[in-house]
Structures are given as structure tokens and as C-alpha cells.
N, C-alpha and C positions, 0 to 999 in steps of 0.2 A: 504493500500500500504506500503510497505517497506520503512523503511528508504535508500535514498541515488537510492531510482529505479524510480524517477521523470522522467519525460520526458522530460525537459531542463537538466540533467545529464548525460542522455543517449549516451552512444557513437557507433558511427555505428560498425557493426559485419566487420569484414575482415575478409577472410579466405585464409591462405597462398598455399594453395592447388590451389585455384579459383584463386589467382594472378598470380603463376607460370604456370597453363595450360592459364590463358590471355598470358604471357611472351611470352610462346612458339608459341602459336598460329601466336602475333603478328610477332617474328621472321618467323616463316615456310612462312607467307604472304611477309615479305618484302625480302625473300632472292626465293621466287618464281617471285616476279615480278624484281627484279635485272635477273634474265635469262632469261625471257620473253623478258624484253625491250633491252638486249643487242644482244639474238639473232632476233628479228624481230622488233627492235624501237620502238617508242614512240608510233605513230597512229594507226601500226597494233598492238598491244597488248590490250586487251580488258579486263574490270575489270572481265568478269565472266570468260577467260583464267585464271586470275593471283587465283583466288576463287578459280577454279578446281584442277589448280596445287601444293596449297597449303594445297586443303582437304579443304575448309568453303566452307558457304556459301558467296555469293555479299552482301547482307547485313552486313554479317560479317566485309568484307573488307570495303564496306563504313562506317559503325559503328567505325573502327581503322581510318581509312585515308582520308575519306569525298571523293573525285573526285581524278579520275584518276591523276591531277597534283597535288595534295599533296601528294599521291602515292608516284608518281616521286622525289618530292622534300625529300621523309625521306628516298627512297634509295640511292639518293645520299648523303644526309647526314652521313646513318648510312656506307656507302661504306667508307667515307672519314677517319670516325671517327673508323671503324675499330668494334662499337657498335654500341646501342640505347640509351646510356646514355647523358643527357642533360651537357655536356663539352666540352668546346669550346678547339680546338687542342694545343692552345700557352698554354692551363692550365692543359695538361694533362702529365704524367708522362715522355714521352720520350721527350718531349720541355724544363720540368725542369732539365732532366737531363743534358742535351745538355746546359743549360743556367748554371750550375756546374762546365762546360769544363775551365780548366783556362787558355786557348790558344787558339787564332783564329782556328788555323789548329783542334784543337780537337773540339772546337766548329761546327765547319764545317763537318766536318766526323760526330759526331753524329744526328747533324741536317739533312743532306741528307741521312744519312739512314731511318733515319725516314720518310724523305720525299718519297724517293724512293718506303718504303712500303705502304704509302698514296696513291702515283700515282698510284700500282698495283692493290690495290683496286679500284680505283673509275675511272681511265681514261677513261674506258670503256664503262660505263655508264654516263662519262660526255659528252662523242662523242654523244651520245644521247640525254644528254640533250640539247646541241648542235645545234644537225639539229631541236630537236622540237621546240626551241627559234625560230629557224625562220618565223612559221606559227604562232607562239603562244604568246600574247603578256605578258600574266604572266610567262607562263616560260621564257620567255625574261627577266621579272623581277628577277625572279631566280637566272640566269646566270649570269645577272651583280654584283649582291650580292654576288657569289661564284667567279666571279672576282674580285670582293672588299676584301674578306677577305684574296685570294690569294696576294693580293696585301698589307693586313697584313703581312703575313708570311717572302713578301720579303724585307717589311724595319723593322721587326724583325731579319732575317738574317742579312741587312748591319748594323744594329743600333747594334749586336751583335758581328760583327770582327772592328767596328769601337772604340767600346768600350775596348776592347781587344789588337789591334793595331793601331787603327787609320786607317786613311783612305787617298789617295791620290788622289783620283776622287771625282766629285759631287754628294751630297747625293742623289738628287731627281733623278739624270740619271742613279746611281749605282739599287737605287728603280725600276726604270723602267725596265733594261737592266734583272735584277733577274725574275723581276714577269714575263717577256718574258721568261725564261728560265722552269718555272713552270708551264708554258702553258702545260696540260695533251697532248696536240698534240704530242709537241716534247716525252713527253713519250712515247706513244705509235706508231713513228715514229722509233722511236731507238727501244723499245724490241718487239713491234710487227709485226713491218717492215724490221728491222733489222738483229732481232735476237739475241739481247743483252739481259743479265741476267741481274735483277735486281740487281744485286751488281755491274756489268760493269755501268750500270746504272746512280747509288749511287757513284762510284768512281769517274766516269767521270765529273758528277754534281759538287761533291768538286772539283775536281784538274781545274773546268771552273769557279767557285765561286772565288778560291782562287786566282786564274789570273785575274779574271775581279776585285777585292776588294785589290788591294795594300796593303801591310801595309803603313802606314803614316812614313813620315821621325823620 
């Protein structure tokens, strides 16, 4: 045997070719069942619909995703996040850029854009996951957890123009009053229902942030 060709040295083969057709595969699968489950919901969508539409097979998709509600749970993840990359929003580039802002008001304008383009992607599919919470008691789980983190995001907002200016209201009802406001309902209330563009959107969000968030005396 060769020097250095041991079998405790040995390192697994990759093949960048075989990761990138995994890449895509996985993407074609979870941006197939994103339009499955937004046009016919949660129940009626079926994992060998989301297989066919995507080109695999069902084992394929359960081989990626395990059960129909893990499924669920990485479309809306990757809806939110915009990818499939393992980054949580507050760490991803447009949250630091916005945390860069040296002024409440610029603070605010960056973050609701950002926000804005968040809601476009995933409101739709959160309405989904939504009504499946109600029969479902894991995606019930789900949903509380994507309410939790939402509930990040809005005392990262107030903890970010308090910082910047202060604040003249209570922190914990300023927190509440915001994370109400990032309810995906109200988004797709105003541009689905409405007719508003995502930037009426995003404008309206700051110019309601920056009235509800005082500066401090």
C-alpha cells in the first residue's frame, strides 16, 4: 500500500458537479411546492404533485425534506430568506446595512425595504401556513416560532431608532404594537387586496414606524 493511502486518511470523494445538480434539484423541488401550496394549500397538495412538478421522483422529495410539513417549513423559510442558505435575517446583509444607517429615519427606510421585500416573498405562503396550523399541531409549532422570530425583528426595529433617538413610549408596547404591524396579513391586505406596490408598501411601513417610535426628548 502506498504511503499516506490508509484508510483512516482517506477522505470522502465530492464531486462539484453531483452537488450542484443536488443544489438545483433541491431548489426546482422547493420552488415547485411554494406554487403548489399557495395555489391549492396545504392539505390539497400532495408530495407526488410537488415530485411531478419538479421533475423527481417522491423519494427524491422525501430523501430532501422527510414529510410533507418539513416541506412546508423550508418553503417558508427559504420564501422568507429570499435562499437556502443557513442565515438567520438580522445577520444577513441588508439588516447590517440598515444597522450602518446613522439616523433613525435612514434606519427605518432601509429596514422596511427590506422588510417589505420579505413580506413579498413569503406572505403568501405564510397565509398557508396559517390555515394548516389550525388542523395541524406541528405546524402550529411552526407558526409560533415564525411568530417568535417576527417578534425578533420588531424589538430589533424599536431597540434600533431607540438607540439612534430615543424613544418616548414603552419599550415592551412599542414591541408589540410593531410585531402587529409585520403581521404578513396586513401585507397582503394592503398589496393584495388593495393594490399597493411594494414600495407604497415599504413607505407607508416607515412613515407608520416613525409615528408610532417618537424620538425621545
Amino acid at each position: 500500500m502506498a504511503a499516506g493511502t490508509g484508510g483512516g486518511n482517506r477522505r470522502p470523494y465530492r464531486s462539484p458537479l453531483r452537488e450542484e445538480r443536488a443544489r438545483r434539484t433541491r431548489r426546482a423541488v422547493l420552488a415547485a411546492a411554494h406554487e403548489l401550496f399557495v395555489a391549492h394549500g396545504y392539505a390539497a397538495t400532495t408530495m407526488r404533485a410537488v415530485a411531478a412538478a419538479a421533475g423527481v421522483s417522491v423519494p427524491t422529495v422525501e430523501q430532501l425534506f422527510g414529510t410533507k410539513r418539513g416541506l412546508l417549513a423550508h418553503v417558508v423559510d427559504v420564501a422568507r430568506a429570499g435562499d437556502d442558505e443557513p442565515v438567520a435575517l438580522l445577520d444577513r446583509a441588508p439588516a447590517r446595512a440598515a444597522e450602518a444607517a446613522a439616523t433613525a429615519a435612514e434606519f427605518l427606510a432601509a429596514a422596511t425595504a427590506e422588510i417589505g421585500a420579505v413580506a413579498a416573498r413569503a406572505s403568501a405562503v405564510q397565509a398557508v401556513l396559517a390555515a394548516a396550523a389550525a388542523g395541524d399541531a406541528e405546524i402550529a409549532g411552526l407558526a409560533r416560532e415564525i411568530d417568535a422570530q417576527r417578534r425578533a425583528v420588531a424589538s430589533w426595529l424599536v431597540d434600533g431608532v431607540d438607540r439612534r433617538a430615543g424613544l418616548r413610549v414603552d419599550r415592551d408596547r412599542a414591541v408589540d404594537a410593531v410585531w402587529a404591524l409585520l403581521d404578513p396579513v396586513v401585507h397582503r391586505r394592503l398589496t393584495a387586496d388593495c393594490g399597493w406596490t411594494g414600495e407604497e408598501f415599504a413607505g407607508w411601513l416607515a412613515d407608520a414606524l416613525d409615528r408610532l417610535l417618537p424620538p425621545g426628548p
